[in-house]
C-alpha positions in Angstrom: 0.0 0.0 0.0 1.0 3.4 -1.1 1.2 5.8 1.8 0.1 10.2 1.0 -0.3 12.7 3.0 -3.7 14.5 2.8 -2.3 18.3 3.7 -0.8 21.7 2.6 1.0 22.2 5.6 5.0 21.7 3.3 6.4 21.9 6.9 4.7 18.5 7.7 5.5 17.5 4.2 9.2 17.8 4.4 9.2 16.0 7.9 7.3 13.2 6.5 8.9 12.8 3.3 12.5 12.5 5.0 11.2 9.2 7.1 11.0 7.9 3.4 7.4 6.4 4.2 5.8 9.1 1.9 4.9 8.3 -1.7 2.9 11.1 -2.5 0.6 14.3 -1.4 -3.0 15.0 -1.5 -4.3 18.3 -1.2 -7.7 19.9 -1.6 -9.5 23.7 -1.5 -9.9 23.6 1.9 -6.4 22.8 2.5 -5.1 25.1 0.5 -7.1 28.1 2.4 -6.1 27.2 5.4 -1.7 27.3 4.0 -2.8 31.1 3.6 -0.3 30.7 0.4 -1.1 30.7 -3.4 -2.0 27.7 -4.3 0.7 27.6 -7.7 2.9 28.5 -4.8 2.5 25.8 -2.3 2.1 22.9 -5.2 5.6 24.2 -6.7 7.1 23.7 -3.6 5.5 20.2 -2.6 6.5 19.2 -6.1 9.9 20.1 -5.0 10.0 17.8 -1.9 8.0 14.8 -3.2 8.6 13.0 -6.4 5.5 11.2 -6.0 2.1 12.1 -7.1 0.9 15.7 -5.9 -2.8 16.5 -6.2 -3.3 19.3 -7.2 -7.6 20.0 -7.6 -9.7 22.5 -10.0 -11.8 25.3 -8.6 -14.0 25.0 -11.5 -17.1 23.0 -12.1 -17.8 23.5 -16.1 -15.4 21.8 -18.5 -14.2 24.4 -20.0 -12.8 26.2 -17.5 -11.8 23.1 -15.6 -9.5 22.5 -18.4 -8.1 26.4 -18.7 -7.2 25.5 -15.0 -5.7 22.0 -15.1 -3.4 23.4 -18.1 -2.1 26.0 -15.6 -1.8 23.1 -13.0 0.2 21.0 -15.2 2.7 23.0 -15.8 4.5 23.1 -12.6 5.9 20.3 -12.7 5.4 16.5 -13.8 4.4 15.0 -11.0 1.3 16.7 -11.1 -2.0 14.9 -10.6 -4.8 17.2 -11.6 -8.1 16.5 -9.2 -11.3 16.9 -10.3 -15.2 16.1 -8.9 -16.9 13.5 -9.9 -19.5 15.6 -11.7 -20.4 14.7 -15.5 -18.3 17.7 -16.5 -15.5 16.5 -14.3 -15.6 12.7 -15.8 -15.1 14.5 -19.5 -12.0 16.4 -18.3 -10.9 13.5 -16.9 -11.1 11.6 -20.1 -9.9 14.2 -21.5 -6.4 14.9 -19.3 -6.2 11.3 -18.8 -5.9 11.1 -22.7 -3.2 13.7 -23.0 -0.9 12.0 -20.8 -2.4 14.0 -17.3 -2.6 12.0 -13.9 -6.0 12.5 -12.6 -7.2 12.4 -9.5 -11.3 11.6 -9.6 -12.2 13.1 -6.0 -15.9 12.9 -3.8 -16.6 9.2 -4.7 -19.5 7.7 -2.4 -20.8 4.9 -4.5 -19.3 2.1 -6.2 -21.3 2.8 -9.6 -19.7 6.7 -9.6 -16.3 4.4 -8.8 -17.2 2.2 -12.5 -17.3 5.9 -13.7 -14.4 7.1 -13.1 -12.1 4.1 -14.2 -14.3 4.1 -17.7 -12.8 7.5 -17.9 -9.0 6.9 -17.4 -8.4 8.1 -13.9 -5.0 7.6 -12.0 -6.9 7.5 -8.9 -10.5 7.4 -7.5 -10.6 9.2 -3.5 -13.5 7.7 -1.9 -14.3 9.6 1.3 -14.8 6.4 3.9 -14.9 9.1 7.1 -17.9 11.0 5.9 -19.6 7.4 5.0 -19.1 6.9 8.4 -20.4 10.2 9.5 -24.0 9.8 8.2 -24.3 6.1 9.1 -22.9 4.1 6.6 -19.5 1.9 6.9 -17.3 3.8 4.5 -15.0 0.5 4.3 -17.9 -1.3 2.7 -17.2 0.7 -0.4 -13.4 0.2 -0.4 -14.3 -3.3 -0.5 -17.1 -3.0 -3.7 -14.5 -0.8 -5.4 -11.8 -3.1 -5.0 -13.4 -5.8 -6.0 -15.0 -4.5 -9.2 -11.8 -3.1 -10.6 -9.9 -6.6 -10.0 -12.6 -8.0 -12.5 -11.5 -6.1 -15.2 -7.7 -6.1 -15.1 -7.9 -3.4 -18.4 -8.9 -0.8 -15.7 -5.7 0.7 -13.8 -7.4 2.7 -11.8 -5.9 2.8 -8.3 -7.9 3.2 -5.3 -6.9 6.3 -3.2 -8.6 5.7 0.4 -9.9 9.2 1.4 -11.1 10.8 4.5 -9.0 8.3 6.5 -9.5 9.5 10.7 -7.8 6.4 12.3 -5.0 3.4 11.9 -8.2 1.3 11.8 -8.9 2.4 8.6 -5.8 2.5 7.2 -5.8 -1.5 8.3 -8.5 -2.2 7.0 -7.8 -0.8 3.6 -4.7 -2.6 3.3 -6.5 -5.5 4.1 -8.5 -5.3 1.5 -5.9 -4.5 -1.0 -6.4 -1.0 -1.4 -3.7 0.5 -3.6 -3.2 3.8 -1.9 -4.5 5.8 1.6 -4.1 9.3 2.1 -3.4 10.1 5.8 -3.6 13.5 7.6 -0.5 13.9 9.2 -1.3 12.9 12.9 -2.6 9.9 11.6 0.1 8.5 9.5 2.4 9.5 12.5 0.0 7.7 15.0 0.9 3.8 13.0 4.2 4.4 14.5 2.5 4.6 18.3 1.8 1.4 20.2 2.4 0.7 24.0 4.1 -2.1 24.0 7.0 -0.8 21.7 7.5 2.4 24.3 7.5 0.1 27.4 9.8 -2.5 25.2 12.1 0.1 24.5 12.5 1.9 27.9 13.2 -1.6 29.6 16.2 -1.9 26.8 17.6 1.3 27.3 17.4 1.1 31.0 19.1 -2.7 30.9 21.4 -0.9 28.6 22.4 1.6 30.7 23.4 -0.7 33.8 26.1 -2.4 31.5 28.0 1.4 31.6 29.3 0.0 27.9 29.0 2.9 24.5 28.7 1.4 20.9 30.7 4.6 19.7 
Protein backbone atom coordinates (compact mmCIF):
# COMPACT_ATOMS: atom_id res chain seq x y z
CA UNK A 1 0.00 0.00 0.00
CA UNK A 2 1.03 3.36 -1.05
CA UNK A 3 1.16 5.78 1.81
CA UNK A 4 0.07 10.23 0.95
CA UNK A 5 -0.26 12.66 2.98
CA UNK A 6 -3.67 14.49 2.82
CA UNK A 7 -2.34 18.33 3.68
CA UNK A 8 -0.79 21.72 2.58
CA UNK A 9 0.98 22.23 5.58
CA UNK A 10 4.96 21.75 3.26
CA UNK A 11 6.41 21.92 6.89
CA UNK A 12 4.68 18.49 7.69
CA UNK A 13 5.48 17.48 4.25
CA UNK A 14 9.15 17.84 4.41
CA UNK A 15 9.18 16.04 7.93
CA UNK A 16 7.35 13.16 6.48
CA UNK A 17 8.89 12.83 3.34
CA UNK A 18 12.47 12.52 5.01
CA UNK A 19 11.19 9.18 7.11
CA UNK A 20 11.01 7.92 3.43
CA UNK A 21 7.44 6.41 4.22
CA UNK A 22 5.78 9.05 1.89
CA UNK A 23 4.90 8.27 -1.66
CA UNK A 24 2.87 11.10 -2.52
CA UNK A 25 0.58 14.29 -1.45
CA UNK A 26 -3.05 15.00 -1.54
CA UNK A 27 -4.27 18.31 -1.19
CA UNK A 28 -7.66 19.95 -1.62
CA UNK A 29 -9.53 23.69 -1.53
CA UNK A 30 -9.92 23.57 1.95
CA UNK A 31 -6.44 22.77 2.51
CA UNK A 32 -5.06 25.14 0.53
CA UNK A 33 -7.09 28.06 2.37
CA UNK A 34 -6.14 27.18 5.40
CA UNK A 35 -1.69 27.33 4.04
CA UNK A 36 -2.81 31.07 3.61
CA UNK A 37 -0.30 30.74 0.36
CA UNK A 38 -1.15 30.72 -3.43
CA UNK A 39 -1.96 27.69 -4.31
CA UNK A 40 0.68 27.56 -7.68
CA UNK A 41 2.91 28.48 -4.85
CA UNK A 42 2.46 25.85 -2.28
CA UNK A 43 2.12 22.89 -5.20
CA UNK A 44 5.62 24.17 -6.73
CA UNK A 45 7.12 23.73 -3.57
CA UNK A 46 5.47 20.15 -2.56
CA UNK A 47 6.49 19.16 -6.05
CA UNK A 48 9.90 20.10 -5.01
CA UNK A 49 9.99 17.83 -1.92
CA UNK A 50 7.96 14.85 -3.16
CA UNK A 51 8.63 12.99 -6.44
CA UNK A 52 5.52 11.16 -6.05
CA UNK A 53 2.14 12.11 -7.11
CA UNK A 54 0.92 15.72 -5.88
CA UNK A 55 -2.84 16.50 -6.19
CA UNK A 56 -3.34 19.31 -7.16
CA UNK A 57 -7.59 19.98 -7.58
CA UNK A 58 -9.73 22.50 -9.99
CA UNK A 59 -11.81 25.27 -8.55
CA UNK A 60 -14.03 25.01 -11.52
CA UNK A 61 -17.09 23.04 -12.13
CA UNK A 62 -17.77 23.48 -16.08
CA UNK A 63 -15.37 21.79 -18.46
CA UNK A 64 -14.16 24.44 -19.98
CA UNK A 65 -12.79 26.23 -17.51
CA UNK A 66 -11.83 23.09 -15.61
CA UNK A 67 -9.53 22.51 -18.44
CA UNK A 68 -8.10 26.39 -18.73
CA UNK A 69 -7.23 25.54 -14.99
CA UNK A 70 -5.72 22.02 -15.14
CA UNK A 71 -3.41 23.37 -18.12
CA UNK A 72 -2.12 25.98 -15.63
CA UNK A 73 -1.83 23.13 -12.96
CA UNK A 74 0.22 21.01 -15.18
CA UNK A 75 2.74 23.02 -15.75
CA UNK A 76 4.47 23.05 -12.62
CA UNK A 77 5.88 20.32 -12.69
CA UNK A 78 5.43 16.47 -13.79
CA UNK A 79 4.45 15.05 -11.03
CA UNK A 80 1.29 16.66 -11.13
CA UNK A 81 -2.01 14.92 -10.61
CA UNK A 82 -4.80 17.16 -11.56
CA UNK A 83 -8.13 16.47 -9.19
CA UNK A 84 -11.35 16.87 -10.35
CA UNK A 85 -15.16 16.13 -8.85
CA UNK A 86 -16.91 13.53 -9.88
CA UNK A 87 -19.48 15.59 -11.75
CA UNK A 88 -20.44 14.71 -15.45
CA UNK A 89 -18.26 17.67 -16.54
CA UNK A 90 -15.45 16.53 -14.33
CA UNK A 91 -15.61 12.73 -15.79
CA UNK A 92 -15.14 14.53 -19.47
CA UNK A 93 -12.02 16.42 -18.34
CA UNK A 94 -10.95 13.47 -16.90
CA UNK A 95 -11.10 11.60 -20.07
CA UNK A 96 -9.95 14.18 -21.54
CA UNK A 97 -6.37 14.91 -19.30
CA UNK A 98 -6.16 11.26 -18.84
CA UNK A 99 -5.86 11.06 -22.73
CA UNK A 100 -3.22 13.65 -22.99
CA UNK A 101 -0.89 12.03 -20.83
CA UNK A 102 -2.37 13.96 -17.28
CA UNK A 103 -2.61 12.04 -13.94
CA UNK A 104 -5.99 12.49 -12.58
CA UNK A 105 -7.20 12.38 -9.47
CA UNK A 106 -11.27 11.57 -9.58
CA UNK A 107 -12.20 13.10 -5.95
CA UNK A 108 -15.89 12.93 -3.84
CA UNK A 109 -16.60 9.20 -4.75
CA UNK A 110 -19.47 7.75 -2.36
CA UNK A 111 -20.79 4.91 -4.49
CA UNK A 112 -19.28 2.11 -6.18
CA UNK A 113 -21.33 2.82 -9.56
CA UNK A 114 -19.68 6.67 -9.60
CA UNK A 115 -16.30 4.36 -8.82
CA UNK A 116 -17.18 2.21 -12.52
CA UNK A 117 -17.33 5.93 -13.68
CA UNK A 118 -14.38 7.11 -13.14
CA UNK A 119 -12.05 4.14 -14.22
CA UNK A 120 -14.29 4.14 -17.68
CA UNK A 121 -12.81 7.50 -17.94
CA UNK A 122 -8.95 6.87 -17.43
CA UNK A 123 -8.39 8.13 -13.92
CA UNK A 124 -5.02 7.57 -12.04
CA UNK A 125 -6.93 7.48 -8.92
CA UNK A 126 -10.52 7.36 -7.47
CA UNK A 127 -10.65 9.21 -3.54
CA UNK A 128 -13.53 7.71 -1.89
CA UNK A 129 -14.32 9.62 1.33
CA UNK A 130 -14.75 6.40 3.89
CA UNK A 131 -14.90 9.14 7.13
CA UNK A 132 -17.86 11.04 5.89
CA UNK A 133 -19.61 7.41 5.02
CA UNK A 134 -19.08 6.95 8.38
CA UNK A 135 -20.41 10.21 9.46
CA UNK A 136 -23.96 9.78 8.16
CA UNK A 137 -24.27 6.08 9.07
CA UNK A 138 -22.89 4.06 6.60
CA UNK A 139 -19.55 1.94 6.85
CA UNK A 140 -17.27 3.84 4.46
CA UNK A 141 -14.95 0.49 4.29
CA UNK A 142 -17.94 -1.30 2.69
CA UNK A 143 -17.19 0.74 -0.36
CA UNK A 144 -13.45 0.17 -0.42
CA UNK A 145 -14.27 -3.31 -0.46
CA UNK A 146 -17.12 -2.98 -3.74
CA UNK A 147 -14.47 -0.83 -5.39
CA UNK A 148 -11.77 -3.13 -4.99
CA UNK A 149 -13.37 -5.82 -6.03
CA UNK A 150 -15.04 -4.52 -9.24
CA UNK A 151 -11.78 -3.08 -10.60
CA UNK A 152 -9.85 -6.56 -10.02
CA UNK A 153 -12.60 -7.98 -12.55
CA UNK A 154 -11.47 -6.06 -15.18
CA UNK A 155 -7.68 -6.05 -15.14
CA UNK A 156 -7.91 -3.40 -18.36
CA UNK A 157 -8.92 -0.85 -15.73
CA UNK A 158 -5.74 0.71 -13.82
CA UNK A 159 -7.42 2.74 -11.76
CA UNK A 160 -5.94 2.78 -8.32
CA UNK A 161 -7.91 3.16 -5.33
CA UNK A 162 -6.87 6.27 -3.16
CA UNK A 163 -8.61 5.68 0.45
CA UNK A 164 -9.93 9.19 1.39
CA UNK A 165 -11.06 10.76 4.52
CA UNK A 166 -9.02 8.28 6.47
CA UNK A 167 -9.46 9.50 10.67
CA UNK A 168 -7.79 6.41 12.34
CA UNK A 169 -4.95 3.43 11.95
CA UNK A 170 -8.16 1.31 11.80
CA UNK A 171 -8.95 2.42 8.58
CA UNK A 172 -5.81 2.49 7.21
CA UNK A 173 -5.79 -1.52 8.33
CA UNK A 174 -8.52 -2.16 7.02
CA UNK A 175 -7.81 -0.85 3.63
CA UNK A 176 -4.71 -2.63 3.33
CA UNK A 177 -6.45 -5.50 4.11
CA UNK A 178 -8.51 -5.28 1.45
CA UNK A 179 -5.94 -4.48 -0.96
CA UNK A 180 -6.45 -1.04 -1.41
CA UNK A 181 -3.71 0.49 -3.60
CA UNK A 182 -3.22 3.79 -1.93
CA UNK A 183 -4.55 5.82 1.61
CA UNK A 184 -4.09 9.27 2.08
CA UNK A 185 -3.40 10.07 5.82
CA UNK A 186 -3.56 13.45 7.59
CA UNK A 187 -0.46 13.88 9.16
CA UNK A 188 -1.25 12.95 12.94
CA UNK A 189 -2.59 9.92 11.58
CA UNK A 190 0.10 8.51 9.51
CA UNK A 191 2.41 9.53 12.48
CA UNK A 192 -0.02 7.71 15.02
CA UNK A 193 0.86 3.79 12.98
CA UNK A 194 4.25 4.41 14.45
CA UNK A 195 2.50 4.63 18.33
CA UNK A 196 1.76 1.40 20.20
CA UNK A 197 2.42 0.69 23.97
CA UNK A 198 4.10 -2.08 24.00
CA UNK A 199 6.95 -0.82 21.73
CA UNK A 200 7.46 2.38 24.32
CA UNK A 201 7.45 0.13 27.42
CA UNK A 202 9.82 -2.46 25.21
CA UNK A 203 12.13 0.11 24.54
CA UNK A 204 12.46 1.93 27.90
CA UNK A 205 13.17 -1.65 29.58
CA UNK A 206 16.17 -1.87 26.80
CA UNK A 207 17.62 1.32 27.30
CA UNK A 208 17.44 1.14 31.00
CA UNK A 209 19.11 -2.66 30.91
CA UNK A 210 21.44 -0.90 28.62
CA UNK A 211 22.38 1.60 30.71
CA UNK A 212 23.44 -0.73 33.83
CA UNK A 213 26.06 -2.36 31.47
CA UNK A 214 27.95 1.38 31.57
CA UNK A 215 29.33 0.04 27.86
CA UNK A 216 28.96 2.86 24.53
CA UNK A 217 28.71 1.45 20.91
CA UNK A 218 30.74 4.56 19.67
Amino acid sequence: MKFFVDTADTHEIRELAASGLLDGVTTNPTLIAKSGRKILDVIAEICDVVHGPVSAEVAATAYEQIMREAAVLRKIAKNVTIKVPLTPDGLRACKALSSDGAMVNVTLCFSAAQAILAAKAGATFISPFVGRLDDVGHVGMELIGEIVQIYRNYPALKTEVLVASVRSPLHVIEAGKIGAHVATLPPAVLRSLYNHPLTDKGLANFLADWAKTGQSIV
